[in-house]
PASEBA-1860 file (N, C-alpha, C; in nm, 3 decimals):
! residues 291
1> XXXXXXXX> 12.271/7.528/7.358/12.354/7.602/7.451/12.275/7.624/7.581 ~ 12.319/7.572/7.689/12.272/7.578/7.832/12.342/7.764/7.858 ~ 12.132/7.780/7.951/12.200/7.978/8.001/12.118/7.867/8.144 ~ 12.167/7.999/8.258/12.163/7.991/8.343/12.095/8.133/8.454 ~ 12.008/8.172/8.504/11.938/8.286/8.566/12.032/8.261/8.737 ~ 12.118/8.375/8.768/12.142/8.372/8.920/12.047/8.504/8.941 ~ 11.992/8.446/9.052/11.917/8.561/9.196/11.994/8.597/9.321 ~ 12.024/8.695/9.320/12.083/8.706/9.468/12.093/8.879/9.486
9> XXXXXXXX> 12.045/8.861/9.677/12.078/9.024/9.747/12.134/8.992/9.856 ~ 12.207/9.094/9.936/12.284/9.139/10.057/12.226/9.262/10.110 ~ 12.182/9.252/10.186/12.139/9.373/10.291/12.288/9.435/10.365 ~ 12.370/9.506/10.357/12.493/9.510/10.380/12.542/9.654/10.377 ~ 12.633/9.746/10.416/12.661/9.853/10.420/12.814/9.850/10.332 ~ 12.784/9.942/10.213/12.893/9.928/10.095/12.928/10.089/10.071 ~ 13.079/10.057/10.118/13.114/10.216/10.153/13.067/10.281/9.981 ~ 13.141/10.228/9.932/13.205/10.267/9.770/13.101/10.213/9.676
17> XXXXXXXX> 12.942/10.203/9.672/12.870/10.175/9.570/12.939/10.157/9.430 ~ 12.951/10.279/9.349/13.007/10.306/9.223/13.117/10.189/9.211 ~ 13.193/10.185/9.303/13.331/10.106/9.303/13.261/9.990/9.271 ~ 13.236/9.925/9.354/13.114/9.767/9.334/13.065/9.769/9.183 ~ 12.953/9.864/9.155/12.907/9.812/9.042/13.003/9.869/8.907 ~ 13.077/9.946/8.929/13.212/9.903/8.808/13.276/9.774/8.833 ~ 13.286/9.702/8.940/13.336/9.566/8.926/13.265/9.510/8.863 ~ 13.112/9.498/8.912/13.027/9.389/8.862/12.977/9.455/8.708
25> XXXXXXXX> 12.985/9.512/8.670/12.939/9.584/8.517/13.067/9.475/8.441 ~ 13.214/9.537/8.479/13.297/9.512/8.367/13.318/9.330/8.390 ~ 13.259/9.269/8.496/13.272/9.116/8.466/13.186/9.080/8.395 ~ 13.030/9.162/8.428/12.907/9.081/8.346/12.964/9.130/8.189 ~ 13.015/9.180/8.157/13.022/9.236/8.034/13.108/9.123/7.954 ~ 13.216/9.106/8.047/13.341/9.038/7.995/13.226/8.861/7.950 ~ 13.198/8.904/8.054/13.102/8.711/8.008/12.972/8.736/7.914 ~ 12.942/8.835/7.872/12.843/8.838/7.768/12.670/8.843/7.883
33> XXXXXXXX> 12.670/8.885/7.993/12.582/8.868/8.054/12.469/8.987/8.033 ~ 12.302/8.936/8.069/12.174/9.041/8.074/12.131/9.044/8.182 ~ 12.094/9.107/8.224/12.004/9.104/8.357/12.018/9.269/8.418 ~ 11.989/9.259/8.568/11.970/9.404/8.636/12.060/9.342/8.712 ~ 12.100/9.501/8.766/12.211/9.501/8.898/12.177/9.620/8.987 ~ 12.102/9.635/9.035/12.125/9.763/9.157/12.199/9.748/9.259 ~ 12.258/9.856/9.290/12.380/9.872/9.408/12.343/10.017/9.492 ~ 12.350/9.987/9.599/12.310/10.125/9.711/12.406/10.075/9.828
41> XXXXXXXX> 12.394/10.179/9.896/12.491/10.209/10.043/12.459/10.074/10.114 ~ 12.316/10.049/10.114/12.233/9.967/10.177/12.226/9.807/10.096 ~ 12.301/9.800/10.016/12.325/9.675/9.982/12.326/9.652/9.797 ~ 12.318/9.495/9.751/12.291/9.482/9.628/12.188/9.355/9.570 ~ 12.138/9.398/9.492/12.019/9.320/9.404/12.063/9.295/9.270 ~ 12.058/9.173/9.238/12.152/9.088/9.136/12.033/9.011/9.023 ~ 11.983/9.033/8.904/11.937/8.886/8.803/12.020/8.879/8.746 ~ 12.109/8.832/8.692/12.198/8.832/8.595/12.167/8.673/8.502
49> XXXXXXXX> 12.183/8.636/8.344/12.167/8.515/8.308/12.301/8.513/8.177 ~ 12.304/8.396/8.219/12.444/8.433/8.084/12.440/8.249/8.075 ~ 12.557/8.221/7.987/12.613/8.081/7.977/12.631/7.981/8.102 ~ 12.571/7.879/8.126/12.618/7.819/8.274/12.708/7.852/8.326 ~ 12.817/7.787/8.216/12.970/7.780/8.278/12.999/7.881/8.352 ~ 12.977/8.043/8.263/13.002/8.153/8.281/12.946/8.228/8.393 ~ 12.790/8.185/8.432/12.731/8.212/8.553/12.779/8.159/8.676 ~ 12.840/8.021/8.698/12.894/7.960/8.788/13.007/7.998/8.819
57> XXXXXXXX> 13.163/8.068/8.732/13.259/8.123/8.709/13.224/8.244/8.769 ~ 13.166/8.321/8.746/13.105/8.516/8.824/13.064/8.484/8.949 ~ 12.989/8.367/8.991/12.996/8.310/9.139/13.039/8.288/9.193 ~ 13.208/8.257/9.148/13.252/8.210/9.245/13.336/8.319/9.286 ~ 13.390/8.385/9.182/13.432/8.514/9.186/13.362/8.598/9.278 ~ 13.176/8.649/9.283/13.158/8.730/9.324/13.177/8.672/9.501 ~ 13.162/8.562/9.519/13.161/8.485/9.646/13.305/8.446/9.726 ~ 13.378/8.504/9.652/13.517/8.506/9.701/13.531/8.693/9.760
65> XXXXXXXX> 13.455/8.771/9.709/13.468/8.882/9.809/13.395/8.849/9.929 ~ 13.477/8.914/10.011/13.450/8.875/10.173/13.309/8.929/10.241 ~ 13.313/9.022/10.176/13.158/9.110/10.203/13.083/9.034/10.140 ~ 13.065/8.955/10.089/12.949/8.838/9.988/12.986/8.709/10.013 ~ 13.032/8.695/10.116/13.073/8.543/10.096/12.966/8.453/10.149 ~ 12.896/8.522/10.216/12.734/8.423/10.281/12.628/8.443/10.187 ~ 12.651/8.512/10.085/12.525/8.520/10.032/12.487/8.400/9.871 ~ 12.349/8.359/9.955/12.285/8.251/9.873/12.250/8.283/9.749
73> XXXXXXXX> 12.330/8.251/9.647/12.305/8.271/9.464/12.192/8.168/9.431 ~ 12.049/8.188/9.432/11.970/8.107/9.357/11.991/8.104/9.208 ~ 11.964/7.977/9.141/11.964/7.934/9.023/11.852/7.867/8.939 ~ 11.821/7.901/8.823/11.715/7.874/8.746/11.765/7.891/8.612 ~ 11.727/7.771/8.531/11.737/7.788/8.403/11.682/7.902/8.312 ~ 11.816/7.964/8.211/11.779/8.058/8.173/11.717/8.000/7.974 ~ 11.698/8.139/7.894/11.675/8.073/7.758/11.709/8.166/7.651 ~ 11.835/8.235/7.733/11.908/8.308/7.677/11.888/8.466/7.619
81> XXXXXXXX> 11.740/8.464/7.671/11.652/8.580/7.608/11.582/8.661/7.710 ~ 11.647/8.633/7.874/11.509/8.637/7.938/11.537/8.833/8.001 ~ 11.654/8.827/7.918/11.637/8.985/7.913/11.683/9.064/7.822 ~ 11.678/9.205/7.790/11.709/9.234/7.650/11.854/9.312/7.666 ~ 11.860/9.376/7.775/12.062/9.387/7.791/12.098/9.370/7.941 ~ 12.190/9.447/7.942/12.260/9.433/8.064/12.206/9.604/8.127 ~ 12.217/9.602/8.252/12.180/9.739/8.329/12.229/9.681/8.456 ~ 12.376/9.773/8.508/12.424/9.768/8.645/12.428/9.954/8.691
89> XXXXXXXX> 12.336/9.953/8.768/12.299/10.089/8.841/12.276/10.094/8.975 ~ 12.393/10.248/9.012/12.394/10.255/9.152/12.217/10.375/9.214 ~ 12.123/10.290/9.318/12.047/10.380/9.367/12.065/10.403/9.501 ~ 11.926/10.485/9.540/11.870/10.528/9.687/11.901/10.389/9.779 ~ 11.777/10.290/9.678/11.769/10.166/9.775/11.737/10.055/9.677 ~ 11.763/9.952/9.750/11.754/9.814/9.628/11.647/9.752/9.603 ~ 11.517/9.790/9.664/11.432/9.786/9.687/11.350/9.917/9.709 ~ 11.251/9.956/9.603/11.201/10.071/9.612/11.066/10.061/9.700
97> XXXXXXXX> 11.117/10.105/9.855/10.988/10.129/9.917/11.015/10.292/10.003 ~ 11.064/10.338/9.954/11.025/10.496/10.028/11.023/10.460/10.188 ~ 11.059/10.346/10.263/11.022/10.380/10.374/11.115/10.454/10.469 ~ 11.063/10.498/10.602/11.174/10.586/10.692/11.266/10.493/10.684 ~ 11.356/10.526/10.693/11.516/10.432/10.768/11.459/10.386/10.887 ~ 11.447/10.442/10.955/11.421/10.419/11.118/11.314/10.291/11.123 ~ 11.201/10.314/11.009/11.132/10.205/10.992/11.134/10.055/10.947 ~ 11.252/10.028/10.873/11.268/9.944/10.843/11.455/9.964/10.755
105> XXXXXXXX> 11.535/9.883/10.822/11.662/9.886/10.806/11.705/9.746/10.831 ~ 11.697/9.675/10.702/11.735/9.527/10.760/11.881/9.518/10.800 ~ 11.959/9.631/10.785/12.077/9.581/10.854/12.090/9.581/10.995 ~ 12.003/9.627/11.083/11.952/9.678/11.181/11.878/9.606/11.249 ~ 11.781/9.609/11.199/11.647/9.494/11.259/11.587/9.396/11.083 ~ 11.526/9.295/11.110/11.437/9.246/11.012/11.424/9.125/11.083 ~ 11.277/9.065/11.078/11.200/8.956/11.089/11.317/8.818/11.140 ~ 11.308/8.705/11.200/11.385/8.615/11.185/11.315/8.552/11.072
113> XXXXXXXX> 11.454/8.495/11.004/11.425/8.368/10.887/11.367/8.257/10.920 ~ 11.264/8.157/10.821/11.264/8.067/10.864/11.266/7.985/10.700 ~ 11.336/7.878/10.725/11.375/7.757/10.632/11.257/7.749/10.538 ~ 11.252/7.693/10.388/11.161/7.632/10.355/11.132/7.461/10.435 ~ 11.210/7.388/10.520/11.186/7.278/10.544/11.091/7.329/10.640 ~ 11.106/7.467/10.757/10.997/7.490/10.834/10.854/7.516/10.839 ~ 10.859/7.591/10.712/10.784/7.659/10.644/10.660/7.502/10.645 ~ 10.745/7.441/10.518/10.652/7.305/10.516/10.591/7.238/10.654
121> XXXXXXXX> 10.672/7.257/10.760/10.673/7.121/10.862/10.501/7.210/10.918 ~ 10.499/7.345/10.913/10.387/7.462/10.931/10.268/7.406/10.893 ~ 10.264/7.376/10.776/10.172/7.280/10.696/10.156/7.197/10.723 ~ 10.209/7.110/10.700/10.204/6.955/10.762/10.150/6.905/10.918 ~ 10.197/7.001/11.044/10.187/7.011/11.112/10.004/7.082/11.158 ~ 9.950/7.159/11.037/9.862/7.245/11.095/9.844/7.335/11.142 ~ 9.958/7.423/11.198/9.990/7.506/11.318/9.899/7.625/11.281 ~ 9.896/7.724/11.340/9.827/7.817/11.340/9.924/7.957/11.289
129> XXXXXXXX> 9.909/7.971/11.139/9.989/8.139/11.113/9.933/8.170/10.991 ~ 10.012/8.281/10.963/9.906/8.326/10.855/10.067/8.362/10.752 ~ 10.011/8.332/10.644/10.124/8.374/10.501/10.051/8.490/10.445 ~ 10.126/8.623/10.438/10.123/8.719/10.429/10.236/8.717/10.285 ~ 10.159/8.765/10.180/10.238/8.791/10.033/10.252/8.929/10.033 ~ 10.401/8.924/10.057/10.429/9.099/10.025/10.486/9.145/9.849 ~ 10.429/9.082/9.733/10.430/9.097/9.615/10.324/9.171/9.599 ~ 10.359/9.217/9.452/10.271/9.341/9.421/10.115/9.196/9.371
137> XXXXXXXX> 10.010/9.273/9.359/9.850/9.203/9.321/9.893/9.106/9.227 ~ 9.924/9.169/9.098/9.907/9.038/8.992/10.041/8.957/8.984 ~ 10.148/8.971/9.074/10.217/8.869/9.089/10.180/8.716/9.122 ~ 10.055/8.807/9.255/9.995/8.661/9.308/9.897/8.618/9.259 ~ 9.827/8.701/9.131/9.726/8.622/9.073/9.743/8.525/9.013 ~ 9.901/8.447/8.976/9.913/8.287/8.865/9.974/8.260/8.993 ~ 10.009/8.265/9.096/10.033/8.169/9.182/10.074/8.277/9.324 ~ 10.006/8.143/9.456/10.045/8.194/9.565/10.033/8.061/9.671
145> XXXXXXXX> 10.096/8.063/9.786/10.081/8.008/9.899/9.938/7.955/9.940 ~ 9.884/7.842/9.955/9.797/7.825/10.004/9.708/7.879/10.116 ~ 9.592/7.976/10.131/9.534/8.059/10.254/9.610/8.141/10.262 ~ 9.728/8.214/10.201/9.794/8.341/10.213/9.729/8.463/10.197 ~ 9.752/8.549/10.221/9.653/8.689/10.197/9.776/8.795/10.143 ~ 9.652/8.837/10.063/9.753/8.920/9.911/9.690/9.038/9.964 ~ 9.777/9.149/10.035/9.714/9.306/10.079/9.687/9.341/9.965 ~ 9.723/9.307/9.834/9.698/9.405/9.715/9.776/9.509/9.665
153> XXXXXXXX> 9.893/9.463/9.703/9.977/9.607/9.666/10.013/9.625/9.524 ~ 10.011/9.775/9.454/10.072/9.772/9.317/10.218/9.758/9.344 ~ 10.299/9.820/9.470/10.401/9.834/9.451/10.436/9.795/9.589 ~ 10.605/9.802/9.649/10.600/9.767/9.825/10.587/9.914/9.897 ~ 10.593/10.018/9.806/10.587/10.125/9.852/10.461/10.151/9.920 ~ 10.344/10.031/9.877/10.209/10.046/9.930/10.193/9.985/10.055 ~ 10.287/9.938/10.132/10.274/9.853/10.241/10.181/9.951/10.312 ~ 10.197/10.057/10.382/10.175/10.164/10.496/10.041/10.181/10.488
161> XXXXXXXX> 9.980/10.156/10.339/9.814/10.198/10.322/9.792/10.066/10.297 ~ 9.856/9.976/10.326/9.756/9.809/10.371/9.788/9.775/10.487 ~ 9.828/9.869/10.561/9.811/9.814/10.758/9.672/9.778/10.790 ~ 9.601/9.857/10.770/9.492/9.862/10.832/9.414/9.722/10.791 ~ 9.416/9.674/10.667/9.395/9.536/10.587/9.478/9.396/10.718 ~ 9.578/9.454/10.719/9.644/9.374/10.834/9.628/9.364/10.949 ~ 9.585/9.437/11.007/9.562/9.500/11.219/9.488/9.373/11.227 ~ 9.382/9.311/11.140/9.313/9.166/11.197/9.427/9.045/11.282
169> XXXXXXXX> 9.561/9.085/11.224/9.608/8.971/11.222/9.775/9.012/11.295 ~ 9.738/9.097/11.357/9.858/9.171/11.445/9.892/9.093/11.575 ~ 9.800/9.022/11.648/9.855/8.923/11.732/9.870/8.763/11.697 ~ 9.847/8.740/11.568/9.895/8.609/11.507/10.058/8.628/11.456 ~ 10.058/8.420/11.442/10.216/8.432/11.386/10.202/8.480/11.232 ~ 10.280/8.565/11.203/10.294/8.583/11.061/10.399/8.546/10.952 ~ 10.372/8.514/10.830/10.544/8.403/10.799/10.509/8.540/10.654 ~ 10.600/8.616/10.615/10.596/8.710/10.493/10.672/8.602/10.366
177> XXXXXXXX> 10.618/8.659/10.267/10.688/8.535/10.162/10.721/8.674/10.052 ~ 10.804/8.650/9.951/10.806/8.726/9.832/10.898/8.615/9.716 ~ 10.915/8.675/9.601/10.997/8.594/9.532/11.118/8.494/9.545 ~ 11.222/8.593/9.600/11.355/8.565/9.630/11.406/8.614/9.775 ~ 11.321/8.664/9.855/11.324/8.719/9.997/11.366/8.882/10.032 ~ 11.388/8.941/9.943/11.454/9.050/9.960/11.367/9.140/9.981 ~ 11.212/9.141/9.932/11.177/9.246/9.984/11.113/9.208/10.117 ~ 11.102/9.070/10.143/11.063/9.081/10.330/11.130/9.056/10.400
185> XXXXXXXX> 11.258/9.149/10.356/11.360/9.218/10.478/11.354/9.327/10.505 ~ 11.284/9.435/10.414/11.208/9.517/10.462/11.053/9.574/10.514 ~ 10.948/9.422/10.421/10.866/9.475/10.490/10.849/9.416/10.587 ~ 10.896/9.248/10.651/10.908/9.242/10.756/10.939/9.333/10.904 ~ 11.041/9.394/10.866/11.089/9.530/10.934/10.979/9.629/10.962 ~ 10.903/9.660/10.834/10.816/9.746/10.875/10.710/9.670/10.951 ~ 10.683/9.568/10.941/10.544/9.539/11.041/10.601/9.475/11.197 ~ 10.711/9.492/11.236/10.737/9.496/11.351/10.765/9.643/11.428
193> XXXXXXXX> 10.800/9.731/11.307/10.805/9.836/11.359/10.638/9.920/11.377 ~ 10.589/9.837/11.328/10.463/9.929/11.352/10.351/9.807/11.418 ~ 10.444/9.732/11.522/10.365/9.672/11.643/10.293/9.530/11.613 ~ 10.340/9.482/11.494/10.322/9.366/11.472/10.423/9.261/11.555 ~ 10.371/9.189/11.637/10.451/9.100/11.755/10.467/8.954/11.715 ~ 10.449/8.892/11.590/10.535/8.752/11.604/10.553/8.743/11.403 ~ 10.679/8.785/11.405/10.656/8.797/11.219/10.746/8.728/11.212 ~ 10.813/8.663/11.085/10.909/8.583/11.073/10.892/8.604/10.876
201> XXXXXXXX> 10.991/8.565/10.806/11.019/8.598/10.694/11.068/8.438/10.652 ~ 11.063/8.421/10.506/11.072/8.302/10.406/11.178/8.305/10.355 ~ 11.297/8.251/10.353/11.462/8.239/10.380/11.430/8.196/10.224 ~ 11.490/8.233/10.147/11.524/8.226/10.047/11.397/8.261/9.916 ~ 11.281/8.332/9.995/11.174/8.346/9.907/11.094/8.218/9.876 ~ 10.969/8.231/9.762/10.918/8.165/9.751/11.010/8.029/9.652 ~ 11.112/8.150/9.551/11.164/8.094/9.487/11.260/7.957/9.520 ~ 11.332/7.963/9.659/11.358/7.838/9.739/11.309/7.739/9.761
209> XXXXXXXX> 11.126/7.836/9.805/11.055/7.697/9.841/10.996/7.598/9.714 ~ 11.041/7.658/9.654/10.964/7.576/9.478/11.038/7.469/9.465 ~ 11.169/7.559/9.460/11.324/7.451/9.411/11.285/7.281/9.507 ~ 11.291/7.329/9.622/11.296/7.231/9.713/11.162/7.097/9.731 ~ 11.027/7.210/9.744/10.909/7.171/9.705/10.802/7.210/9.635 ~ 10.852/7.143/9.484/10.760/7.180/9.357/10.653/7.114/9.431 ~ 10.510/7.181/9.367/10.391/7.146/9.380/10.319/7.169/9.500 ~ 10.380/7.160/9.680/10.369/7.187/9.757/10.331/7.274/9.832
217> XXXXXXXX> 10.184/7.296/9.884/10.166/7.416/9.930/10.127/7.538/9.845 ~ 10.231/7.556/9.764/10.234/7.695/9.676/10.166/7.628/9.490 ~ 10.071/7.701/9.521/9.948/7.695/9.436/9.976/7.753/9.282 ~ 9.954/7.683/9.172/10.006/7.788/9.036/10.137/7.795/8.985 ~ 10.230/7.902/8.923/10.332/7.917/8.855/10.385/8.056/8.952 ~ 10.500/8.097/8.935/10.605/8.215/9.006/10.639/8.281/8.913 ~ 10.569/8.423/8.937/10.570/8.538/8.868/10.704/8.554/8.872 ~ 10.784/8.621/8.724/10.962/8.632/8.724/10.923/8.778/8.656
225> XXXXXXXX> 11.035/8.894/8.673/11.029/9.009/8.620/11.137/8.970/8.510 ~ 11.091/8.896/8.407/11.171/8.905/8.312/11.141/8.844/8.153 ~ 11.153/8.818/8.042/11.074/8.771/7.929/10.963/8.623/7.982 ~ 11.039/8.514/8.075/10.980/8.442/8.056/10.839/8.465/8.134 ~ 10.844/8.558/8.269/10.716/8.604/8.294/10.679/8.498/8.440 ~ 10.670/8.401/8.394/10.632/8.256/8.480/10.721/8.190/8.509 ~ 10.751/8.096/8.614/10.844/7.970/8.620/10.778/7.889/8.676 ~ 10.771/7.734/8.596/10.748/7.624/8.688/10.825/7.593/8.711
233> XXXXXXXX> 10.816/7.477/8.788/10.876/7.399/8.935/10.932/7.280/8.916 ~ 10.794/7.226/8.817/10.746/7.078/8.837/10.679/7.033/8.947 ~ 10.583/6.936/8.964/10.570/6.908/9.052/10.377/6.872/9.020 ~ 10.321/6.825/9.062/10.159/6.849/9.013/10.100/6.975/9.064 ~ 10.045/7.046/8.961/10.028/7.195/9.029/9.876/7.210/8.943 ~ 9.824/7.258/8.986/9.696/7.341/8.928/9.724/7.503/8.905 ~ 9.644/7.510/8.785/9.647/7.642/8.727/9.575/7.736/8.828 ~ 9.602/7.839/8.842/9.513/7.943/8.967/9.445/8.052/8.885
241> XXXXXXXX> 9.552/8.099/8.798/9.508/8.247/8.754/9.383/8.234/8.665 ~ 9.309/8.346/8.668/9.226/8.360/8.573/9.176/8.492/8.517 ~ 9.191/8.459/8.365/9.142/8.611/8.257/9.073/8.680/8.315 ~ 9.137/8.823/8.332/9.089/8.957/8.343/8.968/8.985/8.330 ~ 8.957/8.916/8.195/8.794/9.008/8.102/8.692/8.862/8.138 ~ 8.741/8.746/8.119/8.614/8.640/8.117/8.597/8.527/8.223 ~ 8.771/8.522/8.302/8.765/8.422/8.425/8.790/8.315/8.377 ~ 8.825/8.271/8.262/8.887/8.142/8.253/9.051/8.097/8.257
249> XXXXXXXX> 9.079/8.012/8.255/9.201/7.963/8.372/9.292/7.958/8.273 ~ 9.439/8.054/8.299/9.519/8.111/8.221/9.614/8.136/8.291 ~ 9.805/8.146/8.206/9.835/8.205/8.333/9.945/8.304/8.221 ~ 9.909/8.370/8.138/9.930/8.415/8.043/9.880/8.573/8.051 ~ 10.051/8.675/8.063/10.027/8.816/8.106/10.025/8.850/8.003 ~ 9.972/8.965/7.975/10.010/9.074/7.891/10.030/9.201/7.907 ~ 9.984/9.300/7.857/10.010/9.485/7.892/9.872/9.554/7.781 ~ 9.801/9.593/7.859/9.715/9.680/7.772/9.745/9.737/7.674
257> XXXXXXXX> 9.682/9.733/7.569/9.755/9.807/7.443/9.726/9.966/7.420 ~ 9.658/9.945/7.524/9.611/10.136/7.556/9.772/10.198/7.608 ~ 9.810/10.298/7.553/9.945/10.351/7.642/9.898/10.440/7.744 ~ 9.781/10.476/7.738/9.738/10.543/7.889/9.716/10.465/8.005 ~ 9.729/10.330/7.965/9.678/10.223/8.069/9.792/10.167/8.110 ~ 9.803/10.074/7.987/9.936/9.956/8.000/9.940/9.895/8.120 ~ 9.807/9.833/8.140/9.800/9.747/8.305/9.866/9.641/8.278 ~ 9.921/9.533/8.368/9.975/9.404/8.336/9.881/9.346/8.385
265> XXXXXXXX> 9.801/9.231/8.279/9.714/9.129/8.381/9.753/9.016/8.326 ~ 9.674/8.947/8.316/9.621/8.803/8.266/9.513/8.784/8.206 ~ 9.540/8.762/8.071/9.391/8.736/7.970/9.430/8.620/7.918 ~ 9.363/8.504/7.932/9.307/8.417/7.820/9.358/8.421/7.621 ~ 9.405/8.330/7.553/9.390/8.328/7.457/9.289/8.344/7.347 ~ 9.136/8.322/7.416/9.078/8.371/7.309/9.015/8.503/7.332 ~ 9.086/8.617/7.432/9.032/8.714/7.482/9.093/8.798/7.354 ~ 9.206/8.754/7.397/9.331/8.809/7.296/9.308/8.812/7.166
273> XXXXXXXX> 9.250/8.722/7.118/9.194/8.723/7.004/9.041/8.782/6.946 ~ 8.996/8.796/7.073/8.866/8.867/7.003/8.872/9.018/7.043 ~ 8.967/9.065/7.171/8.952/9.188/7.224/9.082/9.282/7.176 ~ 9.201/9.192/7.171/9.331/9.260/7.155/9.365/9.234/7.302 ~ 9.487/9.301/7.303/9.530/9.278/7.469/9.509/9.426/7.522 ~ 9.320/9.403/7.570/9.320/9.578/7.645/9.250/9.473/7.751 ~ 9.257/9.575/7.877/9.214/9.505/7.975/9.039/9.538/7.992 ~ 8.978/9.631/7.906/8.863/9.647/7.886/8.823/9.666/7.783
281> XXXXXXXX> 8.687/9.730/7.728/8.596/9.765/7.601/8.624/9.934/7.604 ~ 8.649/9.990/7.721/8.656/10.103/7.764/8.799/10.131/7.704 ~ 8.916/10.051/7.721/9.059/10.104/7.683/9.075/10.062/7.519 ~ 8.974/9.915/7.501/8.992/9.940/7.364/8.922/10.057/7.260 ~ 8.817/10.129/7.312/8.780/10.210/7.249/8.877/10.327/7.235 ~ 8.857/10.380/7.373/8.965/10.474/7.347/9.118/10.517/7.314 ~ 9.187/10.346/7.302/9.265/10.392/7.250/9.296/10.436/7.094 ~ 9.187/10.400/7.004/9.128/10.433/6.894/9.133/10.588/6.861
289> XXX> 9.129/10.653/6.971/9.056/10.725/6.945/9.170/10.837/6.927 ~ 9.209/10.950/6.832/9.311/11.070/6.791/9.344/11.123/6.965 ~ 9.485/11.151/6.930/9.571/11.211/7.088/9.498/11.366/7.082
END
């Protein structure tokens, strides 16, 4: 049985939230679908994976409302598992970054797009810019953009305390990349609002540029928030990531088994086997140890 993963957001002003995601709840339901749905004033954020047929059918549907009719549904094979239910919930924002409104409002202002064909020609060409990964740290540790710079964020809420990491590079061109593009429509936003002068954003995420050019440029596998964790591409790729505890080349997450910790990294198979999945000697001890 063929499943199917759609990606898709709208930066968009939606009088009636609630109204929206009771539409989209009682279709994903009707088709047997898993994934997340957030819905805010300020727009909507979509994984949903279900049966092909059935994913292509909710597309066309959702793309026949007029308020969605431009928006690009990425697609990736699903494996029927790659989430454990369904969750359609109305929030604040579709994207959790705490920032001012004033600071970043992609309905308002955000970065211009640029193509993955541009993106490449960047490369190819030589030109002079810098790829700026606005994903959280260990997203980009199994894969990233070639010479990109990872501020390190746990979350995007951390953008504001990695400016200063950035000011080197405030009069260069800057191209922001993230998964599926949605969150550098806002932090694009924010680094023009705070005097960054030539930024530009990755039209369809990294996840576009894979589809189009596996192997290319973008170094490793694409972190997914969902069972499978990773996605390849295809394409000839080298492994990037490497184990937490020993540095050998892996691209295999886990979660500390400490519940005071529960870091997500990347360990190695035989880490796993000789350590457990803690990200130290320190968390495996103590989690041993009586509450």
């Amino acid at each position: 049985m063929n499943f199917q993963v759609l990606l898709f957001y709208k930066y968009v002003t939606i009088e009636d939230p609630e109204a929206l995601a009771s539409w989209v709840r009682e279709r994903a339901i009707a088709y047997a679908f898993t994934g997340r749905v957030i819905i805010a004033t300020e727009g909507i954020n979509a994984t949903l994976e279900g049966k092909t047929e059935d994913t292509e059918a909710f597309a066309k549907e959702f793309l026949a409302l007029e308020q969605f009719s431009d928006v690009s549904i990425k697609r990736s094979e699903g494996s029927g598992v790659s989430f454990p239910k369904l969750s359609v919930k109305v929030r604040r924002e579709i994207v959790a970054t705490q920032f001012p409104l004033e600071k970043a409002d992609p309905r308002v202002r955000t970065a211009p797009r640029i193509s993955p064909d541009e993106l490449r020609a960047k490369y190819e060409n030589g030109e002079d810019f810098v790829v700026v990964d606005m994903r959280n740290g260990y997203e980009y540790d199994s894969g990233h953009f070639q010479g990109s710079i990872n501020p390190g964020l746990e979350a995007s809420r951390d953008l504001p305390q990695a400016l200063p990491l950035l000011e080197q590079y405030k009069d260069k061109k800057i191209v922001t990349v993230c998964t599926g593009g949605i969150r550098c429509e806002k932090m694009s936003a924010f680094l023009l609002s705070n005097g960054f002068k030539d930024v530009e954003q990755l039209e369809d995420g990294i996840h576009g540029y894979m589809e189009k050019y596996p192997g290319e440029d973008f170094v490793g596998t694409l972190y997914t928030f969902d069972k499978r964790l990773t996605m390849n591409f295809g394409g000839e790729r080298e492994i990037v990531g490497t184990c937490y505890l020993c540095k050998e080349k892996t691209e295999e997450y886990v979660n500390c088994a400490n519940v005071k910790c529960h870091k997500h990294f990347l360990e190695c198979g035989s880490c796993q086997t000789k350590e457990g999945e803690y990200c130290s000697i320190a968390c495996k001890e103590t989690a041993a140890l009586p509450v």
